[in-house]
MARBA-191447 format. One record per residue: residue number from 0; x, y, z of N, C-alpha, C, O, CB in turn. Coordinates in Angstrom, 1 decimal, m for minus. Glycine has a CB too. Example, Ala and Ser with C-alpha at 12.3 -4.5 7.8 and 13.67 -1.06 7.14 Angstrom:
2
<0 <13.2 m5.7 7.8> <12.3 m4.5 7.8> <13.2 m3.3 7.8> <14.2 m3.3 8.5> <11.3 m4.5 9.0>> <1 <12.8 m2.2 7.1> <13.7 m1.1 7.1> <12.9 0.0 7.9> <13.4 1.1 8.0> <14.1 m0.6 5.7>> 
***
This chain:
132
<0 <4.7 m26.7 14.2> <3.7 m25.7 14.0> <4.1 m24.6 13.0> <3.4 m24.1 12.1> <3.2 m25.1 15.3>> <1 <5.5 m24.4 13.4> <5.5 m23.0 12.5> <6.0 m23.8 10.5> <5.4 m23.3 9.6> <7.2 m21.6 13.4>> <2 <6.8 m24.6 10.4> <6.3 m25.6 9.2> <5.1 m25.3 8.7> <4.8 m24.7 7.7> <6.3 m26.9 9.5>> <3 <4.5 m26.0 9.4> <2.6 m25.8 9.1> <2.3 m24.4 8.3> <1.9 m24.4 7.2> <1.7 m25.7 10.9>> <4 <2.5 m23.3 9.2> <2.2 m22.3 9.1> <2.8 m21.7 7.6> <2.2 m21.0 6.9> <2.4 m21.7 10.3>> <5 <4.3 m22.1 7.4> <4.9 m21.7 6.5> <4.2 m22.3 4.9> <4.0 m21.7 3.8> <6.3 m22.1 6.9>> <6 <3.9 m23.6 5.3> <3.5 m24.7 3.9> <2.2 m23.3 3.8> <2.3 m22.4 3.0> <2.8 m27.0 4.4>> <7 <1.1 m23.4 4.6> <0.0 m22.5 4.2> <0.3 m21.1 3.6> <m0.1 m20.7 2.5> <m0.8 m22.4 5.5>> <8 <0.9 m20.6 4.3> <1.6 m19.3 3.3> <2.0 m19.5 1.9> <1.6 m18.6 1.1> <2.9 m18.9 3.9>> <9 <3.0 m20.5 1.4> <3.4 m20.8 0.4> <1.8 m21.5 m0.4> <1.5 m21.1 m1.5> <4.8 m21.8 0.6>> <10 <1.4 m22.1 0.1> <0.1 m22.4 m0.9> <m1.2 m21.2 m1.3> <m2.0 m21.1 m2.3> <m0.7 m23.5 m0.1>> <11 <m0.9 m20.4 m0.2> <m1.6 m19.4 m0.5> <m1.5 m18.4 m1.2> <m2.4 m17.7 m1.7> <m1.8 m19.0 0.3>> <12 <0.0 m18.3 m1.6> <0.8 m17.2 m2.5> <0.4 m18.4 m3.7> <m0.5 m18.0 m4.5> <2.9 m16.8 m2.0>> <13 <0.9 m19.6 m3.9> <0.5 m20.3 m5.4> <m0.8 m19.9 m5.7> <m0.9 m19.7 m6.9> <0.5 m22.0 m5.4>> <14 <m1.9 m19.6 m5.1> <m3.4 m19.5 m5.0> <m3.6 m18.2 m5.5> <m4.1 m18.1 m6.6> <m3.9 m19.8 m3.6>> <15 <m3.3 m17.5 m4.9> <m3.3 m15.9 m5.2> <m2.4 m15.5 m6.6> <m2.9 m14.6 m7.4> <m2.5 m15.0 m3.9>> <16 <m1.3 m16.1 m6.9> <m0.4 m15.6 m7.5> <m1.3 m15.7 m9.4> <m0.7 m15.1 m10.3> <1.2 m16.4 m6.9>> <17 <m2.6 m16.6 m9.7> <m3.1 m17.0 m10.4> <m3.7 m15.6 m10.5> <m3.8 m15.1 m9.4> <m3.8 m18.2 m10.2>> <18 <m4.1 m14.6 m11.8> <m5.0 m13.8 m11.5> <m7.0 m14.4 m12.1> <m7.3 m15.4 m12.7> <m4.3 m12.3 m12.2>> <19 <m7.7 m13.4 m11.7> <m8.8 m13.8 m12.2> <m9.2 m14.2 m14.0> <m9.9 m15.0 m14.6> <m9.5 m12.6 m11.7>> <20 <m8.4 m13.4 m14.3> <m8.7 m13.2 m15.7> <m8.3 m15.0 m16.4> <m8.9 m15.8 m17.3> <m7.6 m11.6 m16.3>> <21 <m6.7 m15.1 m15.4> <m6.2 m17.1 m15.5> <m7.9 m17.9 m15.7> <m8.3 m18.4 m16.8> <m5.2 m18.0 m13.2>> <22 <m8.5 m17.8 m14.5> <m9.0 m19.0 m14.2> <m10.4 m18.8 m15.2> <m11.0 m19.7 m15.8> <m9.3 m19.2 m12.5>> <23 <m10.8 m17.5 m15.3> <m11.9 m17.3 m16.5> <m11.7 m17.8 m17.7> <m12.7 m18.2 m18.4> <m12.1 m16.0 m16.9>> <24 <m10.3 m17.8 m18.1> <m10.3 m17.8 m19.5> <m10.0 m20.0 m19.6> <m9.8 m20.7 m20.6> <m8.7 m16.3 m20.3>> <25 <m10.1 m20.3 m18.3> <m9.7 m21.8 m18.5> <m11.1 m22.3 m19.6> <m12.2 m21.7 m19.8> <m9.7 m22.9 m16.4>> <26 <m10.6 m23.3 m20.1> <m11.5 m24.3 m21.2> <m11.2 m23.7 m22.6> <m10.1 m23.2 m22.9> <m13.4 m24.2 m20.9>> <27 <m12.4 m24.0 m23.4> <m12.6 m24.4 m24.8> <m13.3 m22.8 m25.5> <m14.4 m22.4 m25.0> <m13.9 m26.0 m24.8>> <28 <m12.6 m22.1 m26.4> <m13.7 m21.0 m26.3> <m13.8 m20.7 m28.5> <m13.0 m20.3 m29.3> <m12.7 m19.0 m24.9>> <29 <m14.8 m21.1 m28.7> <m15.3 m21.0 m30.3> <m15.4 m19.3 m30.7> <m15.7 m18.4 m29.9> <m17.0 m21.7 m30.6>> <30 <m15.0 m19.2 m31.9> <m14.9 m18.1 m32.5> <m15.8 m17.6 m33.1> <m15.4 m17.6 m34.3> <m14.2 m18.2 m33.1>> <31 <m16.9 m17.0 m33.1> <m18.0 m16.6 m33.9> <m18.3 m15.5 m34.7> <m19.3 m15.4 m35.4> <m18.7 m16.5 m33.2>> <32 <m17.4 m14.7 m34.7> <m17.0 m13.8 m35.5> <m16.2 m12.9 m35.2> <m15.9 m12.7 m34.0> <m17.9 m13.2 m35.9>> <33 <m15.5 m12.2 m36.6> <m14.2 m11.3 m36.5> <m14.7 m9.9 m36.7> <m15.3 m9.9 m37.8> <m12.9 m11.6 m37.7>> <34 <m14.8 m8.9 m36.3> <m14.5 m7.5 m36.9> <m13.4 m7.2 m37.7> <m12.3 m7.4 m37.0> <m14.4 m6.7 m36.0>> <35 <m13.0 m6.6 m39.0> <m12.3 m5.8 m40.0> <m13.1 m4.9 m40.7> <m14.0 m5.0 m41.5> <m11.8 m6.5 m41.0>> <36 <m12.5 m3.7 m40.1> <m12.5 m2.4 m40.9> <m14.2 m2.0 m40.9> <m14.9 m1.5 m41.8> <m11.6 m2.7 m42.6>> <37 <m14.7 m2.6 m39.4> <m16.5 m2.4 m39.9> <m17.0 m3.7 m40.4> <m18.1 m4.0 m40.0> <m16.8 m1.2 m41.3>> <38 <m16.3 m4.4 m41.2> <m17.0 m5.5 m41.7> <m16.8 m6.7 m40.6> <m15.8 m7.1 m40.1> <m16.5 m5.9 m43.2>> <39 <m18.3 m7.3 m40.3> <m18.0 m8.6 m40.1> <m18.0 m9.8 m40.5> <m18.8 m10.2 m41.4> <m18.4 m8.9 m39.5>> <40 <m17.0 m10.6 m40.0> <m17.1 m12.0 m40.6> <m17.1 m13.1 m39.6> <m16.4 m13.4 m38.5> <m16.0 m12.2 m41.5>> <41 <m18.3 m14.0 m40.4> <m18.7 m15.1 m39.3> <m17.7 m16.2 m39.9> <m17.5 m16.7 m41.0> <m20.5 m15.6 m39.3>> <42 <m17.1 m16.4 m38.1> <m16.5 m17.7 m38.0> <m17.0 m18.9 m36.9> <m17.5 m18.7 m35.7> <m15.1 m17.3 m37.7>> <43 <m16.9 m20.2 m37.5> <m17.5 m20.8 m36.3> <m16.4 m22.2 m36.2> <m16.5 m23.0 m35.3> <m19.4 m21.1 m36.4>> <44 <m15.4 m22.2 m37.2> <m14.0 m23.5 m37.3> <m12.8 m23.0 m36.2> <m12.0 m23.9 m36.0> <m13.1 m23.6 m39.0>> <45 <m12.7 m22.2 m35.8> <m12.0 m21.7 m34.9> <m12.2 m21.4 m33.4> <m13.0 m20.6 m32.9> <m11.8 m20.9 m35.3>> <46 <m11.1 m22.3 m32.8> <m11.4 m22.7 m31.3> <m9.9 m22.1 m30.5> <m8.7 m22.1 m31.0> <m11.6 m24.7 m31.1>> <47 <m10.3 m21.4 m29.3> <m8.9 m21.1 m28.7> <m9.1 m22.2 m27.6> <m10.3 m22.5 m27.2> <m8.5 m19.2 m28.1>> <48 <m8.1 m22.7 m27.0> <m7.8 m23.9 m25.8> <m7.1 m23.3 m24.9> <m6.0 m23.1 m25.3> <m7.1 m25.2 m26.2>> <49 <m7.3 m23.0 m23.8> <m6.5 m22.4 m22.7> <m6.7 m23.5 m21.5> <m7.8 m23.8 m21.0> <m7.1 m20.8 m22.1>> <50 <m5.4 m24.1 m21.2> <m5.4 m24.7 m19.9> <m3.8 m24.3 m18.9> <m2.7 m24.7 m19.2> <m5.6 m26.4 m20.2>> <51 <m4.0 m23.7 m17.8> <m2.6 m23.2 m16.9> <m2.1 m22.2 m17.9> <m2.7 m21.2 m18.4> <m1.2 m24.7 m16.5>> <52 <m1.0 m22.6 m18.1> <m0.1 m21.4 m19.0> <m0.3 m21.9 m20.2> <0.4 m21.2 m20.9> <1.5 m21.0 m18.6>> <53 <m0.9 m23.0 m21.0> <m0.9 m23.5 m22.4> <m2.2 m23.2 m23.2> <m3.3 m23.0 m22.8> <m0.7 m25.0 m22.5>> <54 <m1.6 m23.1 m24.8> <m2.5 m22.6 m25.5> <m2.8 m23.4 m26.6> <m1.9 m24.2 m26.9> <m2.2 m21.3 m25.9>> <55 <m3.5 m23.5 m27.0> <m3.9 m24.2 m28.5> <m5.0 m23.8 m29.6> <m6.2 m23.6 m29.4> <m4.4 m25.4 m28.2>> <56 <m4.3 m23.7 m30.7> <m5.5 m22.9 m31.6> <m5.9 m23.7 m32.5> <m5.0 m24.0 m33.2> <m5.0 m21.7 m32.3>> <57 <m7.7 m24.5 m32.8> <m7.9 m25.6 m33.6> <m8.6 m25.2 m34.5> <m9.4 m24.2 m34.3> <m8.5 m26.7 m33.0>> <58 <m8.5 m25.7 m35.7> <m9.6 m25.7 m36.9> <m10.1 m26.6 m37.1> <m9.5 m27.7 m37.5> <m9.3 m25.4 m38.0>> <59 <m11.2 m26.4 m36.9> <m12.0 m28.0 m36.7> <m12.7 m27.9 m38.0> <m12.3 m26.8 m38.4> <m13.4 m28.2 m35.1>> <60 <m13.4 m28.3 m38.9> <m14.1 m28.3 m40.6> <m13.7 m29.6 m41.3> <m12.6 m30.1 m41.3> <m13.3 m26.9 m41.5>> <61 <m15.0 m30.0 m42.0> <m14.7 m31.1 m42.7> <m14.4 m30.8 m43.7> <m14.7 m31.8 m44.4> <m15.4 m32.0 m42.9>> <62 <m13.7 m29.8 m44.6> <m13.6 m29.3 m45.7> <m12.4 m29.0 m45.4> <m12.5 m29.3 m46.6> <m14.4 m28.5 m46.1>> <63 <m11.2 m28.7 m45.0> <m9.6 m28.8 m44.5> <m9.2 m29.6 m43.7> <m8.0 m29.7 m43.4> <m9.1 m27.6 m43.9>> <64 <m10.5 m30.6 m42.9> <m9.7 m31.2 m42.1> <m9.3 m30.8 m40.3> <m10.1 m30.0 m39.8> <m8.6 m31.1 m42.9>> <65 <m8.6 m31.1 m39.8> <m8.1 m30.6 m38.6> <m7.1 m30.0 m38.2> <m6.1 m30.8 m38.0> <m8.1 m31.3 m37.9>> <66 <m6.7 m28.7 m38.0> <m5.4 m28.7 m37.7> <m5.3 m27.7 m36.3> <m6.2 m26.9 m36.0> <m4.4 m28.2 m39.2>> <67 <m4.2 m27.8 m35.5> <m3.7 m27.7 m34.0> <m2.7 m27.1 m34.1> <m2.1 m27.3 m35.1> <m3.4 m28.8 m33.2>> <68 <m2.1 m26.2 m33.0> <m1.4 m25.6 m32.8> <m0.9 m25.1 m31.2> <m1.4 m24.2 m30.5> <m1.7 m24.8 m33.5>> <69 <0.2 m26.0 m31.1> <0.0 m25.5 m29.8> <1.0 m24.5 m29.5> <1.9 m24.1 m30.3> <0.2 m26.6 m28.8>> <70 <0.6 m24.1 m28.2> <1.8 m22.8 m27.5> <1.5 m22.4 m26.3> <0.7 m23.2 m25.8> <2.0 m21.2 m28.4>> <71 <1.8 m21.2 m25.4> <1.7 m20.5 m24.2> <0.8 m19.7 m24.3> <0.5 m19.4 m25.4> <2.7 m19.8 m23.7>> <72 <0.0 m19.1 m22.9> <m0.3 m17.8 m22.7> <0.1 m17.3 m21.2> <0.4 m17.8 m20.1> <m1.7 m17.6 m23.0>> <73 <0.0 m16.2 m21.6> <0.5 m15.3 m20.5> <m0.6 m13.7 m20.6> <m0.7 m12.9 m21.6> <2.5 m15.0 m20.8>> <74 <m1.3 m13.6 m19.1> <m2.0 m12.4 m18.6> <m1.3 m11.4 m18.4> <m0.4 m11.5 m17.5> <m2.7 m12.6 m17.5>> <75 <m1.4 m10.3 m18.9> <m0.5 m9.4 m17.8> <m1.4 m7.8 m17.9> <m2.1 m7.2 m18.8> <1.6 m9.3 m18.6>> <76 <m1.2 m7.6 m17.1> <m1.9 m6.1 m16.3> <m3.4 m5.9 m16.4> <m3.8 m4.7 m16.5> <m1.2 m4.5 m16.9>> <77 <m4.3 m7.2 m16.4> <m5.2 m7.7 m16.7> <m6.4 m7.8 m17.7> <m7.5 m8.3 m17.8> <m5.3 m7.7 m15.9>> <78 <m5.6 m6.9 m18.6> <m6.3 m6.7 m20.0> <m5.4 m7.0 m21.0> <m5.8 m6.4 m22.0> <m6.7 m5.4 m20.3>> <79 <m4.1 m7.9 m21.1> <m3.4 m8.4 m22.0> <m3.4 m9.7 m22.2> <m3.0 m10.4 m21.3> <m2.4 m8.0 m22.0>> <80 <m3.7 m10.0 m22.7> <m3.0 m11.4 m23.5> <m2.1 m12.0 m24.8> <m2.2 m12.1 m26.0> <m3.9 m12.0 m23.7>> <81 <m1.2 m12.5 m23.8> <0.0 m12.8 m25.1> <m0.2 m14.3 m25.2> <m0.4 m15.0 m24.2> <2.0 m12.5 m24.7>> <82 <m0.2 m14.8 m27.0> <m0.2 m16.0 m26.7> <0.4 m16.4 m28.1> <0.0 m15.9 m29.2> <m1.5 m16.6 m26.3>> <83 <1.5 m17.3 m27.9> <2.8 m17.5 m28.8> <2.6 m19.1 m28.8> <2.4 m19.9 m28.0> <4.4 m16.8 m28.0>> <84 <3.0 m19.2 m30.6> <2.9 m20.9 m30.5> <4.6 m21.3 m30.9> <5.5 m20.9 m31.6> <1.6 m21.7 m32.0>> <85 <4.3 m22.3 m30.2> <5.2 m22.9 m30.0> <5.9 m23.8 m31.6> <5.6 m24.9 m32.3> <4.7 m23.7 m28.8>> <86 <7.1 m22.6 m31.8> <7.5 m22.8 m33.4> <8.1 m24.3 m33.2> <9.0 m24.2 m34.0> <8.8 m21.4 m34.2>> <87 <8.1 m25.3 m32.8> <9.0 m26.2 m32.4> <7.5 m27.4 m32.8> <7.8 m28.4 m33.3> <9.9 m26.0 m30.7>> <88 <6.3 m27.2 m32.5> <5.3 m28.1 m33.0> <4.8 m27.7 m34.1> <3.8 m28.4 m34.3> <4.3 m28.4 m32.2>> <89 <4.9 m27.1 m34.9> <4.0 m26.3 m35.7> <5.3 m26.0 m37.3> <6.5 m25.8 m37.1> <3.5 m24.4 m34.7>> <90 <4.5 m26.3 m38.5> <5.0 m25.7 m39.3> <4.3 m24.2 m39.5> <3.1 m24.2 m39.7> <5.2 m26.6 m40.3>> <91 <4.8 m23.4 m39.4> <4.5 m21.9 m39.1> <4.0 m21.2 m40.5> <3.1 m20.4 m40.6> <5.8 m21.0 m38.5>> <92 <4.8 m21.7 m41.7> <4.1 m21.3 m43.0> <2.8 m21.9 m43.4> <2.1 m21.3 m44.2> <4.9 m21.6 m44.0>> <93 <2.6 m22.9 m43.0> <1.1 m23.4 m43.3> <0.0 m22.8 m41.9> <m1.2 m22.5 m42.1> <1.2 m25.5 m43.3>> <94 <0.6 m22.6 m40.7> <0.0 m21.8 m39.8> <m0.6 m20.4 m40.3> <m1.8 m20.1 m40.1> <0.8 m21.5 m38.9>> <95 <0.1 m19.9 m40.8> <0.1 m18.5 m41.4> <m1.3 m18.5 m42.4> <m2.3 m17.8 m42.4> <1.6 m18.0 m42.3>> <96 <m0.8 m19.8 m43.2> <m1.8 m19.5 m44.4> <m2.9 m20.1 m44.6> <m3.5 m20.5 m45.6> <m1.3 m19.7 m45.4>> <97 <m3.1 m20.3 m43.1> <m4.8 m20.9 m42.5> <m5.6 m20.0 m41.5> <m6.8 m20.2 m41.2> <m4.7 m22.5 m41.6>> <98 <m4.5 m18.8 m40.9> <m4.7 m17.8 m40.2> <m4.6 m16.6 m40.9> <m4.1 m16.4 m42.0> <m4.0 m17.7 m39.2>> <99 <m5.3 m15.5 m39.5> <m4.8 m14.5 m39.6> <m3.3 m13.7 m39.1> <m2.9 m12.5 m39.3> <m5.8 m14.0 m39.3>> <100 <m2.7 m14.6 m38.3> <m1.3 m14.5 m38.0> <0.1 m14.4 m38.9> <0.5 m15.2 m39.8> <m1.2 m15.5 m37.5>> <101 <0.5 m13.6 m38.5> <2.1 m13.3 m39.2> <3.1 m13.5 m38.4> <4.1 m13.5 m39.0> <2.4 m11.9 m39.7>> <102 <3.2 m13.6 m37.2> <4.4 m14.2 m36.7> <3.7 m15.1 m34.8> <2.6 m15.0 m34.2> <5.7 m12.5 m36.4>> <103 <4.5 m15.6 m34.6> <4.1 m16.5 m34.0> <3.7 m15.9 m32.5> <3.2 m16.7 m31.8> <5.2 m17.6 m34.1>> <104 <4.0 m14.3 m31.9> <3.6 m14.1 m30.5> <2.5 m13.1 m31.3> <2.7 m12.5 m32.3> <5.0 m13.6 m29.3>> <105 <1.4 m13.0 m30.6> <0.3 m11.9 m30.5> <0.1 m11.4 m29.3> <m0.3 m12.1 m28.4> <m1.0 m12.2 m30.9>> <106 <0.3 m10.2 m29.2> <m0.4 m9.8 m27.6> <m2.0 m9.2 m28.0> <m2.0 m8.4 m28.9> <0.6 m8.4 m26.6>> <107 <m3.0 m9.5 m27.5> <m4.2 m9.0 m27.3> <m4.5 m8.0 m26.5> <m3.9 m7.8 m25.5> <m4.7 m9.8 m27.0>> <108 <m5.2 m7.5 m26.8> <m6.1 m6.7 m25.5> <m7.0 m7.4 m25.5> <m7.4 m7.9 m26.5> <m6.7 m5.1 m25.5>> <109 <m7.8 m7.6 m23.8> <m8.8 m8.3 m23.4> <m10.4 m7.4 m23.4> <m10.5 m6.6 m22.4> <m8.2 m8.8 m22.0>> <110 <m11.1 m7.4 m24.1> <m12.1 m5.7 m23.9> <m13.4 m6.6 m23.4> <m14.3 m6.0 m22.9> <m12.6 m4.5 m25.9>> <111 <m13.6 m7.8 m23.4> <m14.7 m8.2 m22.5> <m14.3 m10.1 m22.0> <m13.5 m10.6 m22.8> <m16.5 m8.0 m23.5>> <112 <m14.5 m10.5 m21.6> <m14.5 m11.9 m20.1> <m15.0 m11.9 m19.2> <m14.8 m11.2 m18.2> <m13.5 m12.4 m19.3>> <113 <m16.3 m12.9 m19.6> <m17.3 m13.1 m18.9> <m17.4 m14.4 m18.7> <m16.8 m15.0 m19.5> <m18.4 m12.5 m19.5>> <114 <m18.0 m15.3 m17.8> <m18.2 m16.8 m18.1> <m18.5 m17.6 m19.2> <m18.3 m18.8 m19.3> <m19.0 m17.2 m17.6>> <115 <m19.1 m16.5 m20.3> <m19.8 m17.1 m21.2> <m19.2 m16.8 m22.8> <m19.1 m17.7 m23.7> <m21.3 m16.6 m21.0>> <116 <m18.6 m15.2 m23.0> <m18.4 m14.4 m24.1> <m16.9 m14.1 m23.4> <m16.6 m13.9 m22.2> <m19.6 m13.0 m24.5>> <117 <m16.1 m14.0 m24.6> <m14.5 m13.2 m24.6> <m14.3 m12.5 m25.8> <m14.3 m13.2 m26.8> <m13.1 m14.1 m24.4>> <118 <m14.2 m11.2 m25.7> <m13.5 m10.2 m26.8> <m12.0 m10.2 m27.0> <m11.4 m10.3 m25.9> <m13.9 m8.6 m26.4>> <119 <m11.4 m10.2 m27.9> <m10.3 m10.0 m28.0> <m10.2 m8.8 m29.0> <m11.2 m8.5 m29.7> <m9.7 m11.1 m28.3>> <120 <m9.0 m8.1 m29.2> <m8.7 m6.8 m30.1> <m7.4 m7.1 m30.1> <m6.8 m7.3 m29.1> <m9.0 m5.3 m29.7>> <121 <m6.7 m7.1 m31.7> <m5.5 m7.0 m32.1> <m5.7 m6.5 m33.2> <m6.4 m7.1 m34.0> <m4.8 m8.0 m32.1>> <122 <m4.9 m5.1 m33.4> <m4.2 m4.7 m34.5> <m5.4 m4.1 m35.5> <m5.4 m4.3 m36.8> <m3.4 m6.0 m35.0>> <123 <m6.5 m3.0 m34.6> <m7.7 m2.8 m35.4> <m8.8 m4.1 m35.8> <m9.8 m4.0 m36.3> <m7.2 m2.2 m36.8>> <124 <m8.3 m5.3 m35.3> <m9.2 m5.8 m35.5> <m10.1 m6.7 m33.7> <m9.6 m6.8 m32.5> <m8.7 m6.6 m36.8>> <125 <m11.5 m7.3 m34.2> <m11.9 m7.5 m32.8> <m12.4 m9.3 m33.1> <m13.1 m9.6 m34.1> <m13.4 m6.2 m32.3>> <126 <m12.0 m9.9 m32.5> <m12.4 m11.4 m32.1> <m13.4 m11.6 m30.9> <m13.1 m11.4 m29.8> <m11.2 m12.1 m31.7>> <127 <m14.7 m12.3 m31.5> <m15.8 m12.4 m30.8> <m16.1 m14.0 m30.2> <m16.5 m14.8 m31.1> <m16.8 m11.8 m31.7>> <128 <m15.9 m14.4 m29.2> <m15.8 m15.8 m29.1> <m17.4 m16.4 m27.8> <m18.1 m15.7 m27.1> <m13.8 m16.1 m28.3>> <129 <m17.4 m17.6 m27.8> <m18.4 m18.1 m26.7> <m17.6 m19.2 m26.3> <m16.7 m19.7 m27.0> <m19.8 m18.6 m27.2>> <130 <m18.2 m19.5 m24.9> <m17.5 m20.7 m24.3> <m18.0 m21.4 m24.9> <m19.1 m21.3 m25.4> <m17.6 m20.9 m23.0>> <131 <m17.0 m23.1 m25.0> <m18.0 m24.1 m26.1> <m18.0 m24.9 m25.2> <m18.6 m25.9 m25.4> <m17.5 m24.7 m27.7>> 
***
């Protein structure tokens, strides 16, 4: 019995130890436009992939083609998000120069997650996304 009791504890801590913001941000989420400096710009080739702790960033367009990027994320104090690609799949100079990225970790601030819409803000600028 007390086994029993112990296994349920330990599953319950795995269960909990996930925060909300984890399981929101699970799936497929398209990019629809960026904020700079006031100006917007519409994007719609840009996809973030969140599954557990993994990340992936796609450009989907028949005009470049396809390209992927995988790496981590990590929540923390429930308005951050860090998400770092994994320099080991990725050539990082051609990354760069298909992004707005300069080095391979970003932490975000999270300013809206909802089921449907996620904001992101880095660095003066604001990322406007939909679940796809």
């Amino acid at each position: 019995m007390k086994k029993c009791f112990w296994a349920c504890v330990a599953l319950a801590g795995v269960l909990f130890a996930c925060s909300d913001e984890d399981h929101k941000l699970e799936g497929k989420w398209q990019m629809q436009r960026m904020e700079v400096n006031g100006e917007v710009l519409p994007v719609d080739t840009v996809y973030y992939n969140f599954q557990n702790s993994l990340f992936m960033y796609q450009i989907s367009n028949s005009v470049n083609s396809n390209m992927q990027a995988l790496g981590y994320k990590q929540v923390d104090d429930g308005d951050k998000l860090a998400l770092e690609i994994d320099t080991n799949q990725v050539d990082l100079a051609f990354f760069y120069e298909k992004t707005d990225w300069t080095e391979p970790l970003r932490v975000f601030t999270i300013d809206k997650l909802s089921g449907s819409k996620l904001v992101l803000s880095y660095n003066g600028r604001k990322y406007y996304f939909r679940r796809f």
